[in-house]
Every structure is written in C-alpha cells, then in structure tokens.
C-alpha positions in Angstrom: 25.3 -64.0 45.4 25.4 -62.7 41.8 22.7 -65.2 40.8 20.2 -64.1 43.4 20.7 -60.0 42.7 20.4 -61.0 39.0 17.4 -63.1 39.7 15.3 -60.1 41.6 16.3 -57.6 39.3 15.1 -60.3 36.3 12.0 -61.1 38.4 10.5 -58.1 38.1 8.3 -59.0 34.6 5.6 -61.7 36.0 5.1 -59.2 38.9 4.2 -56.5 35.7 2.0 -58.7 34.1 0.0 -59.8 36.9 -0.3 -56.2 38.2 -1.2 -55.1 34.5 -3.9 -57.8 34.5 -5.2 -57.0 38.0 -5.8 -53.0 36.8 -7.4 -54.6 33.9 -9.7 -56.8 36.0 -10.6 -53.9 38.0 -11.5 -51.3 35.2 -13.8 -54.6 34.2 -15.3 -54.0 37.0 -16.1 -50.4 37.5 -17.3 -50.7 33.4 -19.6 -53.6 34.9 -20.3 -51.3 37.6 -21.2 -48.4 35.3 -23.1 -50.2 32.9 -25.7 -51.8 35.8 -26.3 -48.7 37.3 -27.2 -47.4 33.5 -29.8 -50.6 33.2 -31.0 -50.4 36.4 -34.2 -48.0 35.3 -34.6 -49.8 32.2 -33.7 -53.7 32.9 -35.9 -56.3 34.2 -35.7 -58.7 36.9 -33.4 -61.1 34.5 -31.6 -58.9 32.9 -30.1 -57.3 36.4 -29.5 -60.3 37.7 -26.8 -61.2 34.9 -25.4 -58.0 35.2 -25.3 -58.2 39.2 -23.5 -62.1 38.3 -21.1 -60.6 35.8 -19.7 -58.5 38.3 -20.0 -61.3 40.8 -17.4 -62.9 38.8 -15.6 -59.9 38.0 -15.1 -59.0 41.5 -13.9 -62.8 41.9 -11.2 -62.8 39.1 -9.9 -59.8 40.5 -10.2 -60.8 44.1 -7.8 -63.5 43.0 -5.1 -61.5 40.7 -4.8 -59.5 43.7 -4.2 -62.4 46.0 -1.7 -64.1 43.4 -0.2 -59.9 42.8 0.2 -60.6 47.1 1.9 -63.9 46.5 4.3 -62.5 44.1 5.8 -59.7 46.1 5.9 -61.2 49.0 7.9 -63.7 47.2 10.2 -61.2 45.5 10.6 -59.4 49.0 11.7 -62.3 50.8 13.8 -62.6 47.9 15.6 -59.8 47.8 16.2 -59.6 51.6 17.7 -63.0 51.4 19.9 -61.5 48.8 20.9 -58.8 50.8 21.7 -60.7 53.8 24.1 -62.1 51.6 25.9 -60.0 50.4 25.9 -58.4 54.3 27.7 -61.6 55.2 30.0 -61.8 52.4 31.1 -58.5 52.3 30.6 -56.7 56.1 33.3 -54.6 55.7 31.9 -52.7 52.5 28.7 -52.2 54.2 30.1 -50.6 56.9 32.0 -48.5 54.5 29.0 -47.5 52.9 26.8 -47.2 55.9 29.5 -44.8 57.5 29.6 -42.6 54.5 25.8 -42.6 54.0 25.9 -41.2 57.8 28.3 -38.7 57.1 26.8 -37.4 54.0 23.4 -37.3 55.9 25.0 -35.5 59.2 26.5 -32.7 56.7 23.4 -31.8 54.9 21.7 -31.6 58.2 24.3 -29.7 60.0 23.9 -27.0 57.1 20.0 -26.5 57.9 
C-alpha cells in the first residue's frame, strides 16, 4: 500500500511536463494564428498556404499532447483510486474514524450558521 501512495504522489512530474509542453504547443499556435492573420493582406497565395499548413501541424501536435495529457490522468486517477481502495480495505476501521469526525466537524460548523 505504501508503494502505490508513494508512486501517485511521485507520478506527478511526467504529468507536468506533458501539460507544460501542451501550453507550449498551444501558445504555438495562437503565435501561428496571429502571425497569419498579420500576412493575410500582404502574403500571396504560397506564402498563406505555409502559414495555413504550419498551423495545420501545430494544431496536430497539440491535438496529440492533449490526447497523451488525457492518457496520463486518467492513468494517475485510476491510480490513485486503486490506492485508496486499499488502504479502505486494509484499514476500515480508521476510515470510519475519520469519516465520523469529518461529519461531526461538518454538522458543528453548520449547526452554528
């Protein structure tokens, strides 16, 4: 049980990096964005057709950091709820504990409004 709590809280770096490289795919993007709306007046036929294909690709790299950012929390929240049901099967008693003092806590600051 140990292993799998240290594991999720250890996990959370690649999920950092891929979101840090999604934003960064997307500010690509609107810069791509930005810049062909600049050149449409003064660009050609060519020269907005690269632009419209660089964003084409843009849009596609970040279409798939977002799909592999999914992946990756789904991953680490199916991870952590196995780790939770767990520890609710190890230790049932302590979670009732806590649940019950959670509730009392909860019934007291309401009871005050």
């Amino acid at each position: 049980m140990t292993t799998a709590l240290s594991e999720t809280k250890a996990g959370h770096r690649p999920v950092d990096s891929k979101k840090a490289k999604l934003l960064g795919d997307l500010q690509g993007v609107v810069a791509d964005a930005d810049a062909l709306l600049r050149e449409v007046a003064n660009a050609g036929a060519d020269e907005f057709g690269a632009l419209g294909a660089s964003i084409e690709q843009r849009l596609d790299d970040a279409r798939l950091r977002l799909d592999e950012a999914r992946h990756a929390v789904v991953h680490k929240t199916r991870h952590a709820a196995a780790a939770t049901q767990e520890f609710v099967v190890d230790n049932p008693w302590t979670v009732l504990g806590v649940a019950a003092a959670a509730g009392v806590v909860i019934g007291a600051l309401l009871s005050r409004r």
